[in-house]
C-alpha positions in Angstrom: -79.1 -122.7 4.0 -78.5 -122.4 0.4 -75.5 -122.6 -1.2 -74.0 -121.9 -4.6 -71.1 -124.3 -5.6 -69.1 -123.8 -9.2 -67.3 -126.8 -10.2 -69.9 -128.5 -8.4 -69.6 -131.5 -10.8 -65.8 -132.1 -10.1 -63.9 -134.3 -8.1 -63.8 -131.7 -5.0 -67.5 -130.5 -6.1 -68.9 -133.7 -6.1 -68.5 -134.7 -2.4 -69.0 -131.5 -1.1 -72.6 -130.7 -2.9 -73.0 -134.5 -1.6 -72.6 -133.5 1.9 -74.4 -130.4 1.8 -77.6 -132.2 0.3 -77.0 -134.8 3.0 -77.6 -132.2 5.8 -80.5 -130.6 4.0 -79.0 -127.5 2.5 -80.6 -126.2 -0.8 -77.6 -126.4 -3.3 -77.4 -125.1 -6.7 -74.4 -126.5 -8.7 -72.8 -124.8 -11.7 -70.1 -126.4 -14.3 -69.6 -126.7 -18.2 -71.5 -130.3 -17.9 -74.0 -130.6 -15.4 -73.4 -134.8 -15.6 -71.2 -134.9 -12.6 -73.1 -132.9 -10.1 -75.5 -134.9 -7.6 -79.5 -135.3 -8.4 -81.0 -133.5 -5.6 -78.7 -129.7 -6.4 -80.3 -127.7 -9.2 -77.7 -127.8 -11.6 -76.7 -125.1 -14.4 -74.5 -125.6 -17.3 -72.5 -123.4 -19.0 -69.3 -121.2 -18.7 -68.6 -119.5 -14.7 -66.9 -116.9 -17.1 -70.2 -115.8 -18.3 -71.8 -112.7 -16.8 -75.5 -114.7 -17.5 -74.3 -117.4 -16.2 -73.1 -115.7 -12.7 -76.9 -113.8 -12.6 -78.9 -116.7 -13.1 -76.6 -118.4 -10.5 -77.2 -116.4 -7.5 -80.2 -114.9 -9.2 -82.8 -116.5 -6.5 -80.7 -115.8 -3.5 -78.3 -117.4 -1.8 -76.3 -117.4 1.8 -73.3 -118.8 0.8 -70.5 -118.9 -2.6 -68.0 -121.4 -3.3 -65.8 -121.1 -6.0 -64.1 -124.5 -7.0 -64.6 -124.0 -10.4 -61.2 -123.4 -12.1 -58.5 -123.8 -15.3 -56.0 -126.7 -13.1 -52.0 -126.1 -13.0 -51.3 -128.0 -16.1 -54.1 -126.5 -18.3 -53.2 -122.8 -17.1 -49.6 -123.4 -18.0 -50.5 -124.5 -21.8 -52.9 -121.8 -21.9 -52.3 -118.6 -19.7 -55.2 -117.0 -21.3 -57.9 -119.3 -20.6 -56.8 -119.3 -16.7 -56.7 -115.8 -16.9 -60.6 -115.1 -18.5 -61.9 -117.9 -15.9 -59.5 -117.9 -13.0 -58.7 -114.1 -12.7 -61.1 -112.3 -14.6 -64.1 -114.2 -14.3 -64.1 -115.0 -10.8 -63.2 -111.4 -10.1 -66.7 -110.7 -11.9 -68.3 -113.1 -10.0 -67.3 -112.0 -6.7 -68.5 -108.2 -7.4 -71.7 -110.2 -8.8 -72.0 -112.0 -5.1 -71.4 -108.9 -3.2 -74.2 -106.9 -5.3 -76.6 -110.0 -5.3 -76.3 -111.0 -1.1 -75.9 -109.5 2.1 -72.1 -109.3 2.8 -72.1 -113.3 1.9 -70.0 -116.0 3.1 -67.6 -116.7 0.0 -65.2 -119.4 0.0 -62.3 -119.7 -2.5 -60.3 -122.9 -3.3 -56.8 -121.5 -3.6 -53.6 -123.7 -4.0 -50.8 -124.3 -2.3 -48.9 -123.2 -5.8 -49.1 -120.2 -4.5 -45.8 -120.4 -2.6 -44.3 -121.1 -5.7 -40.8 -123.4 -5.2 -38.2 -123.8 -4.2 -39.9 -124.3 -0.9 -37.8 -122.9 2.3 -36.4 -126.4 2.9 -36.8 -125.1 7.0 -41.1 -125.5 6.2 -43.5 -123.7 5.7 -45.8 -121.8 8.0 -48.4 -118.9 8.2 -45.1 -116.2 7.8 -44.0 -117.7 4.5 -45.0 -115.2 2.0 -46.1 -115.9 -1.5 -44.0 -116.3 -4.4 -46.0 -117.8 -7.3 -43.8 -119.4 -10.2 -46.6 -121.1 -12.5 -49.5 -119.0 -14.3 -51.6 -121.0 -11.9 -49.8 -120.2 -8.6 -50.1 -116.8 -9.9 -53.8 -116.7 -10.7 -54.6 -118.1 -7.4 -52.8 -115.5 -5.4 -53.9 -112.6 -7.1 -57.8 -113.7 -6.1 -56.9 -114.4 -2.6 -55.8 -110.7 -2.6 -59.0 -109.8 -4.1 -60.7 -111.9 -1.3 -59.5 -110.2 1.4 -59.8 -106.5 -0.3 -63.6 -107.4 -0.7 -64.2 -108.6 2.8 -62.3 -105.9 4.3 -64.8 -104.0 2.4 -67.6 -105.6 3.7 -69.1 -106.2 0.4 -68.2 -110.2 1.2 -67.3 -112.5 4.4 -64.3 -114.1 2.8 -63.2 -117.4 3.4 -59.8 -118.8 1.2 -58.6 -122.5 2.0 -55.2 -123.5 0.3 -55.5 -127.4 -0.9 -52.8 -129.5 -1.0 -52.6 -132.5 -2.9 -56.0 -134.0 -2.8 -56.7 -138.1 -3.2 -57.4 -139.9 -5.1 -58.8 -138.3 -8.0 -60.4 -140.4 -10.6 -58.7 -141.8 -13.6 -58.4 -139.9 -16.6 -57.0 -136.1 -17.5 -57.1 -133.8 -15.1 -55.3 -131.2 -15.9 -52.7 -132.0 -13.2 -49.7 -132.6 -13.4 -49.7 -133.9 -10.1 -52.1 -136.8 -11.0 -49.1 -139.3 -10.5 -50.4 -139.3 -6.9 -53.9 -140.8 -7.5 -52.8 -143.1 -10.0 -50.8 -144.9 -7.8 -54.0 -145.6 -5.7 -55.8 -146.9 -8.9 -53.0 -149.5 -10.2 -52.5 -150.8 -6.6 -56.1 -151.3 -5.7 -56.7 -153.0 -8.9 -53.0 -155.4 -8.3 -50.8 -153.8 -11.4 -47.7 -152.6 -11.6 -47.0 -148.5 -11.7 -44.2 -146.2 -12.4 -43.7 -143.2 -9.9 -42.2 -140.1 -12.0 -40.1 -139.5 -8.4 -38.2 -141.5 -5.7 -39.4 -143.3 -2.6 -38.3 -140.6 -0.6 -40.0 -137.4 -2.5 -42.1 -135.3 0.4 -45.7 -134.1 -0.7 -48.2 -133.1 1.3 -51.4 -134.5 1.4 -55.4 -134.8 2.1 -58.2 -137.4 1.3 -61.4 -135.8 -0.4 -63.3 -136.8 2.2 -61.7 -134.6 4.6 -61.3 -131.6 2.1 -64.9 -131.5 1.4 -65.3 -131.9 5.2 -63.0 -128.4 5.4 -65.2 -126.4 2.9 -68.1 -127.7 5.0 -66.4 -125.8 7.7 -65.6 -123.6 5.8 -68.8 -122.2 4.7 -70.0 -122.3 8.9 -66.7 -121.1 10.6 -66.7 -118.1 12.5 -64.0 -115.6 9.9 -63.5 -113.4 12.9 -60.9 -116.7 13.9 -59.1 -116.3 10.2 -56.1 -114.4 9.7 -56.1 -110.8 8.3 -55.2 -112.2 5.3 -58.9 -114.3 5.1 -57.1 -117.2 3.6 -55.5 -120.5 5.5 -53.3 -123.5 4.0 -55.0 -126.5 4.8 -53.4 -128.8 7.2 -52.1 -132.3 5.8 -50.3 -135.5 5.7 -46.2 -134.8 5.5 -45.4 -138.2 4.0 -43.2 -139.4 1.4 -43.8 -141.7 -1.9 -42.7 -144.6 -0.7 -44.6 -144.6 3.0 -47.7 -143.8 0.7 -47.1 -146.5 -1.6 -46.8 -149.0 1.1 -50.0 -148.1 3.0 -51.4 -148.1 -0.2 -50.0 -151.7 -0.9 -50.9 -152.5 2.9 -54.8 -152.2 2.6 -55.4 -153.2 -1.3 -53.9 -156.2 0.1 -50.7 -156.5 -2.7 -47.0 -155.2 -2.3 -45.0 -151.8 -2.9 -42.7 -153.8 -5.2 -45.2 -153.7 -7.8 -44.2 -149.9 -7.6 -41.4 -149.0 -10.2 -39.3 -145.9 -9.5 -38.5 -143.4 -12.2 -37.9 -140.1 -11.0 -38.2 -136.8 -13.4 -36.0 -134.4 -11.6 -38.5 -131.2 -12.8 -41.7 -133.1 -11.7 -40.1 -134.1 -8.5 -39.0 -130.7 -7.8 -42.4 -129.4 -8.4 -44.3 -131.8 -6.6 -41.9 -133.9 -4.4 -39.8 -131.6 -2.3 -42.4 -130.6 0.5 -40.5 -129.6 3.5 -42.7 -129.4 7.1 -45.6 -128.2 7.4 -47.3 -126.0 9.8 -50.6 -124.7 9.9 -51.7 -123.3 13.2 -53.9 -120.4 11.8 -56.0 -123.3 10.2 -56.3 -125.1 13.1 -57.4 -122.1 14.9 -60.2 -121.0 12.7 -60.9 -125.1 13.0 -59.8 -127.0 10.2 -58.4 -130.3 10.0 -56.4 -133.2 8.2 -57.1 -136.9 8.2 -55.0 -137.4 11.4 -53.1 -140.4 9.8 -52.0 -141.2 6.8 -53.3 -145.1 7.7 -57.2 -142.6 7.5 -56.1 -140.6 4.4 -55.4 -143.9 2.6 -58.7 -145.7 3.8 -60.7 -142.4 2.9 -59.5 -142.1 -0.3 -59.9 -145.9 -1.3 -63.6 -145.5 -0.8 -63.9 -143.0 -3.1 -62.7 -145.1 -5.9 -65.6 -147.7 -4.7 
């Protein structure tokens, strides 16, 4: 099979080209720096905004799309602009580009769960709880879901959109996100030092290792869509857990403690990204996609990618 994945040098993109090299797909990877993506994929650099670009991608054929490339929640918010030339209007170009180029392709588009915006209905959330985007980012996301299913409804592409949840542990450094707090912790308690939490012990997120995700845009790319909703588009299904369960798993296998773990809560941040109610997720189990099982597997997973 060949594949075409955008952001294929970032921290998602990275494992997944990985794994789809592993099983002998063909893989051609596409970012603004071709450093991070995996010797083996034929890598092109430049802007997935650019029309050229886009042709020269899926100029040589293809059998399947996905689009991870993206402007992140913090960076949209600074500058709606930019999210909206790559994350709306670019990857609306690039979708028309895919349904020209292949057959009614498999396309597979890394959403958010910003797109339920919050306050989240402190009941949970399920496949019923409709979409109501706060940030530029949520926003962008759900308009292109939309535009996923309109273009597989229309044949022109077999749409496939997976909502991510918090994904760990990212590598130190910006991101973009201002959800980052998450994977830091994992970085100071592997390596023994002290780290301050922006919420409180008992802040909710939900969660997946990147292991697992690429696993689901493996699965993704394979699964059968007649199994996916109407809607084409699935929230992944995660680890409910708070801060302070997290912290100590964390503390539990790098062999140190959770006290080294100082709590400072910012009421905004924690609102944002710390009051997950329950989540459930039976349409993604359906069309097959899974979480890490435990959060004693998310927290292994995601300490060997800092290895």
């Amino acid at each position: 099979m060949k594949v075409v994945v955008t952001g294929a040098g970032g921290f998602v993109g990275r494992h997944l080209v990985e794994l789809l090299l592993a099983r002998g797909d063909e893989v051609v990877g596409v970012d603004a720096v071709t450093a991070g993506i995996p010797a083996g994929a034929m890598a092109l650099a430049g802007d997935i905004a650019d029309r050229d670009l886009q042709d020269r991608a899926l100029a040589s054929g293809f059998d399947a799309l996905v689009h991870l490339a993206t402007v992140p929640g913090g960076a949209a918010e600074a500058d709606p602009a930019a999210s909206r030339r790559v994350n709306i209007d670019g990857m609306y170009d690039l979708l028309e580009r895919a349904a020209i180029a292949g057959d009614c392709p498999r396309v597979v588009y890394a959403s958010s769960i910003a797109v339920f915006g919050h306050p989240l209905p402190p009941e949970g959330v399920d496949d019923t709880t409709p979409l109501s985007p706060e940030l530029v980012y949520g926003g962008h996301k759900a308009m292109m879901e939309i535009a996923v299913a309109m273009l597989s409804n229309r044949n022109a592409i077999d749409g496939v959109t997976i909502r991510l949840p918090g994904i760990l542990a990212r590598p130190k450094g910006p991101s973009g996100l201002k959800s980052s707090f998450m994977s830091d912790l994992f970085h100071a308690l592997k390596a023994g030092e002290d780290f301050t939490c922006p919420t409180r012990p008992q802040a909710m997120i939900w969660a997946q290792s990147v292991s697992q995700c690429a696993r689901n845009f493996v699965h993704a790319i394979d699964c059968d869509s007649s199994r996916m909703p109407p809607t084409r588009a699935v929230t992944l299904p995660s680890q409910h857990v708070s801060m302070g369960d997290l912290a100590s798993e964390i503390a539990r296998q790098c062999g140190t403690t959770a006290d080294r773990v100082n709590w400072r809560p910012d009421r905004l941040l924690e609102a944002a990204f710390g009051a997950y109610p329950p989540l459930t997720t039976p349409a993604a189990r359906k069309a097959g996609f899974a979480d890490d099982g435990t959060l004693a597997n998310l927290v292994t997973s995601a300490l060997k990618t800092l290895e």
